[in-house]
N, C-alpha and C positions, 0 to 999 in steps of 0.2 A: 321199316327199320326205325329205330329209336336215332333220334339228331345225335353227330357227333359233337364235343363241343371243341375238337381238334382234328388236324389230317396231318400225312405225311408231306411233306411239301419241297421244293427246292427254292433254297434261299439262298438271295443274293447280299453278301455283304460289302463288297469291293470287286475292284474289276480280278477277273479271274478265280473267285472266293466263291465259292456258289458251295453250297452246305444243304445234306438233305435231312432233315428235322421236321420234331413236330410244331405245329403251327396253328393257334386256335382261329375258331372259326368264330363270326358274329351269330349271336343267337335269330334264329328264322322267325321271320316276322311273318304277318299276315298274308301278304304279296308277295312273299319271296318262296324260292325252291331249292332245293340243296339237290346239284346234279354230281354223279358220280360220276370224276372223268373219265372216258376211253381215251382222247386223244387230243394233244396241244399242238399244233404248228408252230416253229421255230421261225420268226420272221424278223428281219435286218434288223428291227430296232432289237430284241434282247440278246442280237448278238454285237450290237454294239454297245448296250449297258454292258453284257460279259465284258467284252473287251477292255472299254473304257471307263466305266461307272457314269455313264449318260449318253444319252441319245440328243442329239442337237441339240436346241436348250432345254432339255429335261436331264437334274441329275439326282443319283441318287446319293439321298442323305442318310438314308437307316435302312436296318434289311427290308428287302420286301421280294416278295416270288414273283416270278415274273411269268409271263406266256398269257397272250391275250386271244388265239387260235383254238377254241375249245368246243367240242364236242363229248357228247357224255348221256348218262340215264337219269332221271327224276328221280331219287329215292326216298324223297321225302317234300312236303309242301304244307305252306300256311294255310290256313282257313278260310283263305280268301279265292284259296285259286281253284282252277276249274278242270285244270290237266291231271289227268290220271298219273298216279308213281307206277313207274315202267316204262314212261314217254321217253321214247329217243328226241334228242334235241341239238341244236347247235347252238351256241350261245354269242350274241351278242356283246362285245364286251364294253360298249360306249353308247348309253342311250342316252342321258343328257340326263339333266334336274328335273326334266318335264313341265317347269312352274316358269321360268323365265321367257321373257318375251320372243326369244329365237327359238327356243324349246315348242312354243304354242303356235309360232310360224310353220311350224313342221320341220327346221334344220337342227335339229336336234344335234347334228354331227359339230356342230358350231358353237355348242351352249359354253359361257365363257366360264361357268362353275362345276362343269362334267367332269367324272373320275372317267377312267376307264383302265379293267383290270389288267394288271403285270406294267403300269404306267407308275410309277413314283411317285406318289407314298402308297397305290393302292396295288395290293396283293393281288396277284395274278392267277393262273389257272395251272401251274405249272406242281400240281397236286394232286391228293385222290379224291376229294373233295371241294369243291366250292359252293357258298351260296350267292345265288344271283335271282335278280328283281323275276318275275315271272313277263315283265314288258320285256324283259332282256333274253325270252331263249325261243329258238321258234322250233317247232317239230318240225321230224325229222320223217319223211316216206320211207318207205322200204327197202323201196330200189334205189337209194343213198345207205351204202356201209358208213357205221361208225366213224369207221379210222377216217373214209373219204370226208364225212360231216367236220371236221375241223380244219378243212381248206374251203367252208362255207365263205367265212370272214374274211378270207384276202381275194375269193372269188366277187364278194361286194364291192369288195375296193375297183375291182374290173368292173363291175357294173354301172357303178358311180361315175367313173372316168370315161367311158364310153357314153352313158348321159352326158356327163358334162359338156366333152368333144359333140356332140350332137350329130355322133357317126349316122349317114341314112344310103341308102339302098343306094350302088353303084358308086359308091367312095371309094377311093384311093387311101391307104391309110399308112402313115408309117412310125413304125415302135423301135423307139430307141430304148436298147435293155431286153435282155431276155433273162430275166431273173423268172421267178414265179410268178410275180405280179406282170410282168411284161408280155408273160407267155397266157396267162387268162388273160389278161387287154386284147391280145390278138386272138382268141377266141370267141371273144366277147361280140369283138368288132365284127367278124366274120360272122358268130350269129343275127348282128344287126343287120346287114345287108352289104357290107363292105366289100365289093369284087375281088379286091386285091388290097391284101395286108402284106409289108417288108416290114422285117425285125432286125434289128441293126445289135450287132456286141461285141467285144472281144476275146470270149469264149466259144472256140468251136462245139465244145459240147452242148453247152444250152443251146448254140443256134441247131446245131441238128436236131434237140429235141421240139423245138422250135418248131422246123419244117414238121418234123414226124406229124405233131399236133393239129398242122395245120397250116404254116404262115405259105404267101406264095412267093416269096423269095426272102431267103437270109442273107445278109452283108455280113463280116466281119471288117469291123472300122476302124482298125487297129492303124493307126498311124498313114490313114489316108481319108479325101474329101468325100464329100458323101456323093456320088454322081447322076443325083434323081433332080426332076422337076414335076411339078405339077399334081404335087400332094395335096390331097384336100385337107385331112385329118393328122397331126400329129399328137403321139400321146409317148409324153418323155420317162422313163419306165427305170432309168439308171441314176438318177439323182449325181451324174456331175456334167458341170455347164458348158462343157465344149459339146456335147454329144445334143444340146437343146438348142445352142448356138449353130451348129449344123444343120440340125431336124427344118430349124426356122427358113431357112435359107432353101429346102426343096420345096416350100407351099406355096403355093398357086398363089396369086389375087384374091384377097378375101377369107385365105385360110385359115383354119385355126389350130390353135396348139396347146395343150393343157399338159400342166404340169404334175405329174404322177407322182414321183418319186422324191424322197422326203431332200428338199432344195435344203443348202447350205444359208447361214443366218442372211446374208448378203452377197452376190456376184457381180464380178467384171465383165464391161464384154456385150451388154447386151446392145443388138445391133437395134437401136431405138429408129433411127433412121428408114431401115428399110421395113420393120414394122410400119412405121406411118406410110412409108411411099404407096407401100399393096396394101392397106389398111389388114394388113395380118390381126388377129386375136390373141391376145395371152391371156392365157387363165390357169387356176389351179383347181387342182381337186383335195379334199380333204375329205378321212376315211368314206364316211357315206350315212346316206339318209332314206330308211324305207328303200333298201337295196337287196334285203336278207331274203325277203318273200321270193321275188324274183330270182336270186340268186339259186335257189333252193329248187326251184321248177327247170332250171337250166342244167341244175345236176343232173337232178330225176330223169329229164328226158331222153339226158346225153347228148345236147348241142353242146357241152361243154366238159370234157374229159377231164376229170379232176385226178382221177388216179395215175395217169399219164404223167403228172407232175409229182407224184410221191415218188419218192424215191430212198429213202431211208426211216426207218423205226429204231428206238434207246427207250429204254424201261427209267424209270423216274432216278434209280440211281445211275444211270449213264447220262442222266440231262447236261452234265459238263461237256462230255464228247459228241452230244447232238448240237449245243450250241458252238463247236467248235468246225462239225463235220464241211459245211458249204463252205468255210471260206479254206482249209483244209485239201476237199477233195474237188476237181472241176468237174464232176461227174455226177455233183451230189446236187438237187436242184432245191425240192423240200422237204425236211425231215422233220418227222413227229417222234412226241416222248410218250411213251405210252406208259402212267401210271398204275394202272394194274395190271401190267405184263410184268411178270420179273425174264421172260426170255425174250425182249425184242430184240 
């Protein structure tokens, strides 16, 4: 197909504003691939641009499309690249500069000058088209559906956080949060060798979908202490600080604890004390690095049930009621926009 030099796209102009228009696209360079999307995952941060017009300290100042969750077709490619137009793919939406010294470290997830799409100012996947780097999309096997391939990129985020936690065979592991990303953590974990994963929430429904998946016991922590000891691994999945302030207090001697879920600019609270008494570990994770490969062989094989977690489809003119659905419905875990359905 001949490059577009526009797509249909969902744009954000202020919270609650989101406009579906046309939207030009940059002209395809050499390295780059213009993939036609099947499918965006809806993930906390563009439902809290929706909401609020910024995500922790990212805000937005001018329209921009958001959805960084994408999966799609090659329909066209520079001169440079080597993939066939027809490639299924999932797209990476955060590779880095490549040229800076954390870039050529290999953390690329850390480069201090990295865009990443549907992030503020940079146009997102929440489209019928986008162009992205060809370092940026990774094919896609067969036995990975489309729709499923755009829950590639929040299953990296699990891959990364479970590296990080340095889960190993016969851990004890416990997930605070059953969101989407809480629910592949505890998947993640359990593919690694972790005997016993609890997932801790205040949602019955995620917790049962939870168990369904997999976990070997659910808590609902709703306005009680948490009554575990002797946690190896904690991996904080809900981004608020009573439920990490908890987590911390069930780990062993020597445990660790990584931080998943996007933390608030600054917290109260943290028991610093009894971190040093057990020399406890704190740590965070940010998106991920050389996670997608992996990620992608996990689908394939089905140690990690991705479909399990879909649970809602909206065609590109419904993207306002898909970023609306989870917080909306408790039932709703993760919903994709699917830009060339008009009947999702």
């Amino acid at each position: 197909m001949s490059t577009p030099d526009s797509t249909r796209a969902a744009v954000l102009y202020g919270p609650g504003d989101l406009r579906v228009e046309d939207r030009p696209l940059r002209p395809l360079g050499p390295d780059d691939v213009l993939v036609t999307v099947d499918a965006v995952g809806v993930c906390g941060s563009d439902m809290h641009y929706f909401a609020n017009g910024s995500n922790g300290q990212n805000v937005l100042r001018q329209p921009t499309v958001l959805g960084h969750e994408a999966s799609g077709v090659i329909s066209a490619k520079g001169s440079g690249v080597e993939l066939e137009i027809g490639t299924r793919v999932a797209v990476e939406p955060a590779v880095g500069c490549g040229t800076c010294e954390t870039c050529r470290s290999g953390r690329y997830n850390l480069c201090p000058v990295g865009t990443c799409f549907g992030s503020p100012p940079t146009d997102g996947a929440f489209a019928e088209h986008i162009v992205a780097a060809r370092r940026a999309v990774h094919p896609l096997p067969d036995t990975v559906p489309l729709e499923v391939g755009a829950l590639v990129e929040p299953l990296a985020v699990a891959v990364w956080a479970v590296r990080r936690a340095g889960v190993q065979f016969g851990d004890r592991v416990l997930v605070t949060g059953a969101g989407p990303i809480g629910i592949l953590v505890m998947q993640v974990a359990r593919a690694a060798g972790a005997t016993e994963v609890i997932v801790t929430d205040v949602n019955d429904a995620r917790l049962a979908q939870a168990l369904k998946l997999g976990a070997s016991v659910v808590i609902n922590a709703a306005g009680q202490e948490l009554d575990l000891t002797g946690v190896d691994r904690l991996l904080e999945c809900s981004a608020h600080p009573a439920a990490l302030w908890q987590g911390l207090k069930t780990l062993r001697p020597a445990g660790r604890a990584i931080v998943v879920g996007q933390a608030p600019p600054s917290v109260d609270g943290l028991p610093l004390a009894h971190l040093q008494r057990w020399e406890i570990e704190l740590s965070t994770a940010f998106r991920y690095a050389h996670a997608f490969p992996t990620a992608i062989a996990m689908a394939a094989d089905g140690r990690v049930d991705l479909a399990g977690v879909l649970t809602g489809r909206f065609p590109l003119d419904r993207a306002a009621e898909a970023l609306r659905a989870p917080g909306n419905d408790p039932t709703q875990l993760k919903v994709v926009v699917r830009p060339g359905d008009s009947s999702a």
